[in-house]
Each structure stands twice: as C-alpha cells, then as structure tokens.
N, CA, C and O atoms as CSV, one atom per row, in Angstrom:
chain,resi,resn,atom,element,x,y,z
A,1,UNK,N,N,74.458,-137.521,33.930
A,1,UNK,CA,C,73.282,-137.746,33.110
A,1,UNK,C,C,72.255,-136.646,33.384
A,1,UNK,O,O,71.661,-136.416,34.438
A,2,UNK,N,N,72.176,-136.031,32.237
A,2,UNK,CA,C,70.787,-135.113,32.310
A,2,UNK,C,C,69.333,-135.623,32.882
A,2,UNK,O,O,68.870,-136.738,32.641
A,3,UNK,N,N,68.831,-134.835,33.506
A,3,UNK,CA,C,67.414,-134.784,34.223
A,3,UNK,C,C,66.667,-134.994,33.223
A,3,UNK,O,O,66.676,-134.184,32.297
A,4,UNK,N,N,65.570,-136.526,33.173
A,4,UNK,CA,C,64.423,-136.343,32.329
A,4,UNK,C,C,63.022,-136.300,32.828
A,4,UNK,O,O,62.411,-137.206,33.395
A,5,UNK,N,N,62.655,-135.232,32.560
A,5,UNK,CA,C,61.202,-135.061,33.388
A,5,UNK,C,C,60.296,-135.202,32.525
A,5,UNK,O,O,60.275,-135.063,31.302
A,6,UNK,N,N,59.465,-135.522,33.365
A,6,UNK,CA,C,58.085,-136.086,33.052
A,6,UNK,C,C,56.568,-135.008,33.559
A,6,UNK,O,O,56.527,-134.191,34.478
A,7,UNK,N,N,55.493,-135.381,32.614
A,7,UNK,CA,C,54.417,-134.783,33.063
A,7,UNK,C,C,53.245,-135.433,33.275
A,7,UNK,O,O,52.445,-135.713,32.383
A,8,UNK,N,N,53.119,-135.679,34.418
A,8,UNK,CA,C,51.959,-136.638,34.819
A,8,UNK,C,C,50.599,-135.360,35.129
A,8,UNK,O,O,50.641,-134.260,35.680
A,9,UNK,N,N,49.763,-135.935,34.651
A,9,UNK,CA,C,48.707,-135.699,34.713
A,9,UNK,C,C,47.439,-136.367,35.596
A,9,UNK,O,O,47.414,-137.584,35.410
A,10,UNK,N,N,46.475,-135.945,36.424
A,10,UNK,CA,C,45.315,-136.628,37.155
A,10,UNK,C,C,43.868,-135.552,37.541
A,10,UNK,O,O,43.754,-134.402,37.115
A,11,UNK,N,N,43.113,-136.083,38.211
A,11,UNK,CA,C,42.195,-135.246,38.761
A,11,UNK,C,C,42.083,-134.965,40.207
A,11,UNK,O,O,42.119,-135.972,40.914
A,12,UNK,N,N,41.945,-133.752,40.854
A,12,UNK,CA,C,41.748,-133.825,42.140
A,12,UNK,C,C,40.854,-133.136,42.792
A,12,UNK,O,O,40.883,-131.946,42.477
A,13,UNK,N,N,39.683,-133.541,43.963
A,13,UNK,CA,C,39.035,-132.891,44.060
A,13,UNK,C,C,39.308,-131.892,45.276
A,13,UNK,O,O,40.043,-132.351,46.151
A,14,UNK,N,N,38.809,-130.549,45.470
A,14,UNK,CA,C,38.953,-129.287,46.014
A,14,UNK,C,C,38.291,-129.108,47.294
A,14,UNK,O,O,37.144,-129.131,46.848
A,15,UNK,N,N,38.179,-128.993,48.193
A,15,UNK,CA,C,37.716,-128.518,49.247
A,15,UNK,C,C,38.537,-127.361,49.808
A,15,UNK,O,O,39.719,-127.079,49.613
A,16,UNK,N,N,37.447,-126.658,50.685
A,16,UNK,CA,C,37.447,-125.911,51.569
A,16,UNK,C,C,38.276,-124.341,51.254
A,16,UNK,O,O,37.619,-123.310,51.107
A,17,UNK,N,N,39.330,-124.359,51.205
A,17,UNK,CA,C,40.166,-122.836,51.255
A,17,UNK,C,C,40.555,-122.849,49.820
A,17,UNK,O,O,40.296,-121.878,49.108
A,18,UNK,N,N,41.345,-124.211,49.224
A,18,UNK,CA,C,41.028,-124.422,47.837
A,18,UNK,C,C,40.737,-124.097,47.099
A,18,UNK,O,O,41.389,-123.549,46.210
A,19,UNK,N,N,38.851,-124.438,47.199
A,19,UNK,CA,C,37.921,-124.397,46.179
A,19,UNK,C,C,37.258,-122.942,46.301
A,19,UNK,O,O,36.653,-122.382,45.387
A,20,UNK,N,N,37.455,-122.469,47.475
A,20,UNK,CA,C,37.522,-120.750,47.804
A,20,UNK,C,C,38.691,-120.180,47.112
A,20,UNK,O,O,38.249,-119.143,46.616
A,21,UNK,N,N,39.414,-120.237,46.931
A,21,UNK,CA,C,40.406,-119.559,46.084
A,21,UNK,C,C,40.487,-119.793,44.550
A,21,UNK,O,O,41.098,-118.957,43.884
A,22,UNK,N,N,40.006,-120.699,44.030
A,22,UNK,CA,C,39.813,-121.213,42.294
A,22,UNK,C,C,38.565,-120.424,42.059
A,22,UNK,O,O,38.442,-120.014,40.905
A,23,UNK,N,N,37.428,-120.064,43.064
A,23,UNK,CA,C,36.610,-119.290,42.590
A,23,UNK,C,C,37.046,-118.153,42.395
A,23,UNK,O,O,36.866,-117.478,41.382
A,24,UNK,N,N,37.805,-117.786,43.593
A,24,UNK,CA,C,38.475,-116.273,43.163
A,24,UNK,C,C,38.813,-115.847,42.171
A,24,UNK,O,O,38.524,-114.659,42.027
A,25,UNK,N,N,39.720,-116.655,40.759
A,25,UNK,CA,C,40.118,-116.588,40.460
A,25,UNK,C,C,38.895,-116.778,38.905
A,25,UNK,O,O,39.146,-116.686,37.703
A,26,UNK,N,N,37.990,-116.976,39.408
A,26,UNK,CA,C,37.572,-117.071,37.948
A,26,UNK,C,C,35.964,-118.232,37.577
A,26,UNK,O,O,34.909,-118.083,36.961
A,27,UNK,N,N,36.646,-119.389,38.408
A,27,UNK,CA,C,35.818,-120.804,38.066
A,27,UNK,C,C,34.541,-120.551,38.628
A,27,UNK,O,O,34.448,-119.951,39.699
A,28,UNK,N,N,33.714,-120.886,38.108
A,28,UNK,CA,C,31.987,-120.343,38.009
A,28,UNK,C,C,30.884,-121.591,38.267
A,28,UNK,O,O,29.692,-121.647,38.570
A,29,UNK,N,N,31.940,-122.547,37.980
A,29,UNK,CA,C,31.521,-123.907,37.643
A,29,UNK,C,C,30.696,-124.499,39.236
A,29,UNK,O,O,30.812,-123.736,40.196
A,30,UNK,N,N,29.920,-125.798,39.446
A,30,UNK,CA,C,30.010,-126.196,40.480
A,30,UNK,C,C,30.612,-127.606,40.919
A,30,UNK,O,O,30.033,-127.985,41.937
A,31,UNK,N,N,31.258,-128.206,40.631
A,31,UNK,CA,C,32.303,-129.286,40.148
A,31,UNK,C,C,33.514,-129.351,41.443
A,31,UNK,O,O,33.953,-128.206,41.545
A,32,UNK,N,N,33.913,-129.883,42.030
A,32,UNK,CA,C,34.974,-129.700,43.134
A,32,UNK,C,C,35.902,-130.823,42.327
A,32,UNK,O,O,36.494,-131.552,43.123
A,33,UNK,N,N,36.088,-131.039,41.336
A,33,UNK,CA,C,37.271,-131.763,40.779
A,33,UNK,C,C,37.724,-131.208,40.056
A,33,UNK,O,O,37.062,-130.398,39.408
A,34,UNK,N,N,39.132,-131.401,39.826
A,34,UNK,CA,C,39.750,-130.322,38.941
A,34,UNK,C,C,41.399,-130.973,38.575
A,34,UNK,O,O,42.210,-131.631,39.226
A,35,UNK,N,N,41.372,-130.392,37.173
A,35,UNK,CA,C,42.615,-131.398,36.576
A,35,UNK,C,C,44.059,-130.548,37.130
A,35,UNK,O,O,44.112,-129.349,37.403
A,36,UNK,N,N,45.103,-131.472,37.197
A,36,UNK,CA,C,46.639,-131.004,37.730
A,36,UNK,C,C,47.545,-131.723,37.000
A,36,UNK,O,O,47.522,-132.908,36.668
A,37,UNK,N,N,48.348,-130.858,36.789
A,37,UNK,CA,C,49.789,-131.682,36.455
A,37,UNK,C,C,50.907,-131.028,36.669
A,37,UNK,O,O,51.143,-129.844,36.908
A,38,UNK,N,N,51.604,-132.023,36.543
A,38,UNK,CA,C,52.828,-131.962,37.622
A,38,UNK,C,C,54.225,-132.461,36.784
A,38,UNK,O,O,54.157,-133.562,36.236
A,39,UNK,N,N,55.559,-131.639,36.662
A,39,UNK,CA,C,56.638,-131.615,35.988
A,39,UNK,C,C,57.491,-132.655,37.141
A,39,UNK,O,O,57.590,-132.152,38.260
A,40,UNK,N,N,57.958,-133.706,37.009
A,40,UNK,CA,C,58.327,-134.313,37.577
A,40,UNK,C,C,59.178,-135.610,36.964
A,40,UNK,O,O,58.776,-136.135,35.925
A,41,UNK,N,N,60.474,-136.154,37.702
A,41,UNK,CA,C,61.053,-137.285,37.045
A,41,UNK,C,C,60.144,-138.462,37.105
A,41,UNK,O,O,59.752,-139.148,36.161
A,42,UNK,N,N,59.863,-138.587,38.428
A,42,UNK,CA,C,58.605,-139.654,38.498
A,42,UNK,C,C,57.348,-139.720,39.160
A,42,UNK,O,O,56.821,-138.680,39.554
A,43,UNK,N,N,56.896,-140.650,39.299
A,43,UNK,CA,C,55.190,-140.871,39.998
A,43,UNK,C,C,55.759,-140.112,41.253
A,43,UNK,O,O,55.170,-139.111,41.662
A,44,UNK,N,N,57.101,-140.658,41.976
A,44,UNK,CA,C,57.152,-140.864,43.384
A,44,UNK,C,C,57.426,-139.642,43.316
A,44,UNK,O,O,56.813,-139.203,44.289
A,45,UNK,N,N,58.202,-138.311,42.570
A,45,UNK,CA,C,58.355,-137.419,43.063
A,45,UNK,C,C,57.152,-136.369,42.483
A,45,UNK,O,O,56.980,-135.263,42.996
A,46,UNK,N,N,56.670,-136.666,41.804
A,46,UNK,CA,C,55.377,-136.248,41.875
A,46,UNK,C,C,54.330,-136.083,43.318
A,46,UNK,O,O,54.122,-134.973,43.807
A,47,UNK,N,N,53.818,-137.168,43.805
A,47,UNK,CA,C,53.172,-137.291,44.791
A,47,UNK,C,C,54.100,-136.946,45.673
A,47,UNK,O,O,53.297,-136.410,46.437
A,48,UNK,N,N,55.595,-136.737,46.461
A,48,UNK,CA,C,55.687,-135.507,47.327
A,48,UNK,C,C,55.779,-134.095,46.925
A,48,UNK,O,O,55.956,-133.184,47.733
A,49,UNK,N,N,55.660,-133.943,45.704
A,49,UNK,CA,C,55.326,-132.163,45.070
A,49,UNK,C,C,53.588,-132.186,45.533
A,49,UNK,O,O,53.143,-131.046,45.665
A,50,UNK,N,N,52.569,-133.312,45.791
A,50,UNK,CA,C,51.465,-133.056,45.778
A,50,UNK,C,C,50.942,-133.090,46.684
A,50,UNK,O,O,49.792,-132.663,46.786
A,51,UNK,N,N,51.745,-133.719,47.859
A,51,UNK,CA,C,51.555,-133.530,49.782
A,51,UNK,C,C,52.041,-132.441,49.896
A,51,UNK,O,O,51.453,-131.626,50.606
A,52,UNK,N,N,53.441,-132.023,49.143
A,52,UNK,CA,C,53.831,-130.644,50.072
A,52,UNK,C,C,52.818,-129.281,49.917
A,52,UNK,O,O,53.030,-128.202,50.470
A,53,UNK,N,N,51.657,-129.598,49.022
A,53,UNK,CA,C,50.903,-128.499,48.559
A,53,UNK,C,C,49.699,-128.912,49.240
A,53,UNK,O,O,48.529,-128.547,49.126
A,54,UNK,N,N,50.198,-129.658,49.884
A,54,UNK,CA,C,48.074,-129.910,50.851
A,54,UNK,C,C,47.554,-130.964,50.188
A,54,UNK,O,O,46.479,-131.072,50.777
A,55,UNK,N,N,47.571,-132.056,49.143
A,55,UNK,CA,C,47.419,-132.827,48.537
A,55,UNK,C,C,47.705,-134.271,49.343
A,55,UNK,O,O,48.432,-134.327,50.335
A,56,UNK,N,N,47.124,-135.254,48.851
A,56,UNK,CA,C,47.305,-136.785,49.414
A,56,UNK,C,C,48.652,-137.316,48.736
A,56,UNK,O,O,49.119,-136.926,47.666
A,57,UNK,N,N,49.078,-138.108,49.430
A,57,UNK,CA,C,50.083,-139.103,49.156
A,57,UNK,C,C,50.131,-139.480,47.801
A,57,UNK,O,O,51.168,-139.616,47.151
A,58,UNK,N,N,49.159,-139.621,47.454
A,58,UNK,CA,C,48.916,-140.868,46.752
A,58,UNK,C,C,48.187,-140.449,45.289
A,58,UNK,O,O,47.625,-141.196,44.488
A,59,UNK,N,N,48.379,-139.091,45.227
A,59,UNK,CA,C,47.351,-138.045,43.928
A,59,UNK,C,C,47.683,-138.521,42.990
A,59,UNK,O,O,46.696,-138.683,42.272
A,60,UNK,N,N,49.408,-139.202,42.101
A,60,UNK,CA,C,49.143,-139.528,40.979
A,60,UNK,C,C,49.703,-141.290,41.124
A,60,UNK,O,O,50.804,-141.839,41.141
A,61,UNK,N,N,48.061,-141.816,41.221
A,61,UNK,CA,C,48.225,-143.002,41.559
A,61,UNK,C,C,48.521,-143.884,39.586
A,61,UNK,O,O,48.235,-143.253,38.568
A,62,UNK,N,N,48.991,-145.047,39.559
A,62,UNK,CA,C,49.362,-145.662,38.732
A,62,UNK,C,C,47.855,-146.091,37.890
A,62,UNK,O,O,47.906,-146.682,36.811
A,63,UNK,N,N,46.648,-145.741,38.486
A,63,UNK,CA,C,45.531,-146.470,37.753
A,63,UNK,C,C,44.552,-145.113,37.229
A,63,UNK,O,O,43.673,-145.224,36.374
A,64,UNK,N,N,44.932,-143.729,37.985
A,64,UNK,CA,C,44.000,-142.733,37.640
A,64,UNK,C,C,45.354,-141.298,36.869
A,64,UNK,O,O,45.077,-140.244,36.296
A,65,UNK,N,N,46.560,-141.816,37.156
A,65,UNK,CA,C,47.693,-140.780,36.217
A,65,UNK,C,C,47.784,-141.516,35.036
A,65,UNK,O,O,47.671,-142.742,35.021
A,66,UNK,N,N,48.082,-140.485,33.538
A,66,UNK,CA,C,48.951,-140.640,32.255
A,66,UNK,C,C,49.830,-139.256,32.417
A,66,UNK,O,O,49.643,-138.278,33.142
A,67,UNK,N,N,51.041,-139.609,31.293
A,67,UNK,CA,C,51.836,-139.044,30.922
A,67,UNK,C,C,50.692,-137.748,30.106
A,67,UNK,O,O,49.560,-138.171,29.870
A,68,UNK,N,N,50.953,-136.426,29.751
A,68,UNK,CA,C,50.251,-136.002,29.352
A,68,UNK,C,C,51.257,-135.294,27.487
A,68,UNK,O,O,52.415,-134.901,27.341
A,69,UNK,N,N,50.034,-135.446,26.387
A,69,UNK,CA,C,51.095,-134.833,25.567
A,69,UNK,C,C,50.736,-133.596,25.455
A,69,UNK,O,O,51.296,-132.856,24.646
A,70,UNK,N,N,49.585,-133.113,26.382
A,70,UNK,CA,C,49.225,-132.123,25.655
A,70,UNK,C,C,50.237,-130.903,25.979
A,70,UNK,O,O,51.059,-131.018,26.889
A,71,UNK,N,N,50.109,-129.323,24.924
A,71,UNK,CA,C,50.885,-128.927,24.880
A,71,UNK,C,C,50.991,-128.117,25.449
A,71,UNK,O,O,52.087,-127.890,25.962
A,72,UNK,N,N,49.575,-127.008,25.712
A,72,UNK,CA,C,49.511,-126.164,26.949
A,72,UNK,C,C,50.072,-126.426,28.452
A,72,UNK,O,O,50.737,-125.772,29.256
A,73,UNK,N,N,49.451,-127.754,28.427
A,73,UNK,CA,C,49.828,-128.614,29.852
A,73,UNK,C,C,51.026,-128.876,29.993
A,73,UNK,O,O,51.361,-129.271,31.110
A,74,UNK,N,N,51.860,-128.777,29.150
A,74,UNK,CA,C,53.698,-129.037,29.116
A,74,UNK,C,C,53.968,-127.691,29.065
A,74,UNK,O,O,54.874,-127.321,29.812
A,75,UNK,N,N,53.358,-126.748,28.300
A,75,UNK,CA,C,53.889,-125.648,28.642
A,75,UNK,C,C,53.842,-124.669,29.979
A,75,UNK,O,O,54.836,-124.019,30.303
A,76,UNK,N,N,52.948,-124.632,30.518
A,76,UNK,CA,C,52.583,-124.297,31.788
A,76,UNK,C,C,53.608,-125.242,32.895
A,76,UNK,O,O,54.569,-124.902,33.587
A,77,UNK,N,N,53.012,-126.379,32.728
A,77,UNK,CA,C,53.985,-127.402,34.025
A,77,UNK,C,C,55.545,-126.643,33.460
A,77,UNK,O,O,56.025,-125.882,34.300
A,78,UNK,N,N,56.272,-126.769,32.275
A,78,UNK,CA,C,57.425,-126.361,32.469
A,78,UNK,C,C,57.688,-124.762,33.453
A,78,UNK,O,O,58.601,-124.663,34.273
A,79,UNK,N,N,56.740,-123.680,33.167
A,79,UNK,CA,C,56.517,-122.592,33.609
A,79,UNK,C,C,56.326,-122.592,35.456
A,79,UNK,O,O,56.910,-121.858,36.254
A,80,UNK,N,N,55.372,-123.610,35.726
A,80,UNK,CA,C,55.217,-123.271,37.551
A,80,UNK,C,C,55.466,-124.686,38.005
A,80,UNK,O,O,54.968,-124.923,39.105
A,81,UNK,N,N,56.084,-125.646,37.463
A,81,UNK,CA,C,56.263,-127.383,37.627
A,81,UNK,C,C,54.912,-128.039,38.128
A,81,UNK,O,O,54.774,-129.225,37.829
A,82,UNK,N,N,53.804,-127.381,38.914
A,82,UNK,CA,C,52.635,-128.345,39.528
A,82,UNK,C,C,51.358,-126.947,39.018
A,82,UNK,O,O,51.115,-125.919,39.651
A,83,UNK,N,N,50.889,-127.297,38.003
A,83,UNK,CA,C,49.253,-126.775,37.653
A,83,UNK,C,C,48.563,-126.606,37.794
A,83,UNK,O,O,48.885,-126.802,36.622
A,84,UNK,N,N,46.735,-126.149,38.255
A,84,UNK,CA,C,45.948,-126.608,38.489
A,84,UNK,C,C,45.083,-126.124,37.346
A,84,UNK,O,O,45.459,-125.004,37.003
A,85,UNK,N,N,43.719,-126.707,36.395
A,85,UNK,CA,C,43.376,-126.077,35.749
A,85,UNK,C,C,41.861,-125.661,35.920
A,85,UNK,O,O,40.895,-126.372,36.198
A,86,UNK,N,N,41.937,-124.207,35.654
A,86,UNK,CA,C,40.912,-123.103,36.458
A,86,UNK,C,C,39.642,-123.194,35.610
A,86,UNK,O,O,38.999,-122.159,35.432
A,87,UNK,N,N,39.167,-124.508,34.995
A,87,UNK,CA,C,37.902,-125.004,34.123
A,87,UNK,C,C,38.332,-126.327,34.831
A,87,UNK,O,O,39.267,-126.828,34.206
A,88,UNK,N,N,37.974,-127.055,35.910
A,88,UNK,CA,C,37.652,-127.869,36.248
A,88,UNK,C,C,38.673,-129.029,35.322
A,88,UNK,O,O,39.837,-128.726,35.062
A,89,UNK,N,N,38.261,-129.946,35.016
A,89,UNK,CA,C,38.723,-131.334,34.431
A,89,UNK,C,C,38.889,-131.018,33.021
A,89,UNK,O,O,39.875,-131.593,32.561
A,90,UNK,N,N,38.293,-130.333,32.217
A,90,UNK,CA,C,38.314,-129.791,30.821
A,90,UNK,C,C,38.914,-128.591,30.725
A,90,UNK,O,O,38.713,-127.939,31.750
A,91,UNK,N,N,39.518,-128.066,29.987
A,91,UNK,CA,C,40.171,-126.839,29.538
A,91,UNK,C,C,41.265,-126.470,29.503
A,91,UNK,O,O,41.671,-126.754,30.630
A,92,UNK,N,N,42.609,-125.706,28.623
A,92,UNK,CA,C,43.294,-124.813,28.823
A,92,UNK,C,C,43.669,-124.047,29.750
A,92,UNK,O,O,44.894,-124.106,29.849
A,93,UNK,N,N,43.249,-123.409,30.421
A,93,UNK,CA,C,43.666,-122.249,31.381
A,93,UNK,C,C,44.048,-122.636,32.660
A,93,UNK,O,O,43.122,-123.014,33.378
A,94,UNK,N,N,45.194,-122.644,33.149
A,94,UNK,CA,C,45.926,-123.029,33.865
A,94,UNK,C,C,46.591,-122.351,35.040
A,94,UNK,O,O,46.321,-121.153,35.118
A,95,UNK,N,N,47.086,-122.644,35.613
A,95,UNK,CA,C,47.796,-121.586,36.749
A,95,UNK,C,C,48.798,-122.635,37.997
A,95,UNK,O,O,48.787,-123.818,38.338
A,96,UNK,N,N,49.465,-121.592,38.311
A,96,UNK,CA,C,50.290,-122.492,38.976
A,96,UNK,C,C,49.950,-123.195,40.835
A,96,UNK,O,O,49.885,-122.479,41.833
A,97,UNK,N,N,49.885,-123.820,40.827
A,97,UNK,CA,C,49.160,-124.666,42.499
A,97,UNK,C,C,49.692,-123.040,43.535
A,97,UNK,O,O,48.978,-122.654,44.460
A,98,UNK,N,N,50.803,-122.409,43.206
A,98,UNK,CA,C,50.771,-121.631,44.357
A,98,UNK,C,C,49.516,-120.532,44.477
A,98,UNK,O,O,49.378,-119.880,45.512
A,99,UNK,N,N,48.979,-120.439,43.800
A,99,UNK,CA,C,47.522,-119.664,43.465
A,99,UNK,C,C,46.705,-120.003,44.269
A,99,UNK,O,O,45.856,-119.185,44.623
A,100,UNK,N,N,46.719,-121.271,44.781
A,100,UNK,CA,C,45.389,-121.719,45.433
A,100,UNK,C,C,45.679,-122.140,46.388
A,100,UNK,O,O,44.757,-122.845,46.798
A,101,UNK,N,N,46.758,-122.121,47.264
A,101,UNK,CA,C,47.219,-122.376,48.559
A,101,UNK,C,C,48.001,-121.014,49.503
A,101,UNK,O,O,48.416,-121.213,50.645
C-alpha cells in the first residue's frame, strides 16, 4: 500500500537561536510565533519530525493542528517535508526548518 501523507499545519513560538536566525533571513516583524507545516502520515509522526528539530513533543496537538489545503503550503512541505513561514503566522514565504536550526 502506497504512503498517504498528510499536511498538518500549527503555530509555534521562536526563541533564542531560532528567532536569531528567521531574522537573518528576512522577518522584520516583532511576533515570536510563527506558522509550520509539516508533510507527514500522521499527528504522531509529525510531532517526532518536530522534537527532532528542537521543537516540543506535542507541536501538532489535536486542538491547535488542521490539515492544511493551502497550496503554497503543500507545495513547499512536499519540497523540504517540515516549513517554517518567514512572515510570522500570515503569509506565503516559506522555507525549510533546516534554515533555522
């Protein structure tokens, strides 16, 4: 049976080396939350794609994740599988989590 993946979507907020490196890159904003998503079969393998990157257990919890349709956001997650997006909680522009770790 073929692999069906999924794209969960949430918010997470940034500290420290992080939120030093998303500035690098661009973000101007002052906001330490910032939207992610993640190419994944499920919640559960989601949230260990989101510890192994410095992230909590528990990032795409069942009450603050949706499936996402959007299309940038599917296109990118297919491109680097885990996202972060470099306008805070709103926007397009995207990049892949290894950017900021």
């Amino acid at each position: 049976m073929a692999r069906v993946d999924k794209y969960y979507g949430t918010n997470v907020m940034l500290y420290g080396d992080k939120i030093s490196k998303i500035r690098e890159l661009g973000y101007k904003g002052t906001h330490s939350q910032f939207r992610v998503v993640c190419k994944a079969k499920s919640k559960a393998e989601a949230n260990r794609m989101a510890e192994s990157y410095g992230f909590g257990k528990k990032v795409f919890h069942p009450d603050y994740t949706s499936e996402t349709g959007n299309e940038t956001e599917i296109e990118m997650a297919n491109r680097y599988d885990f996202i972060i997006c470099l306008n805070g909680t709103l926007g397009n522009e995207f990049v892949g989590i290894e950017s900021i770790i």
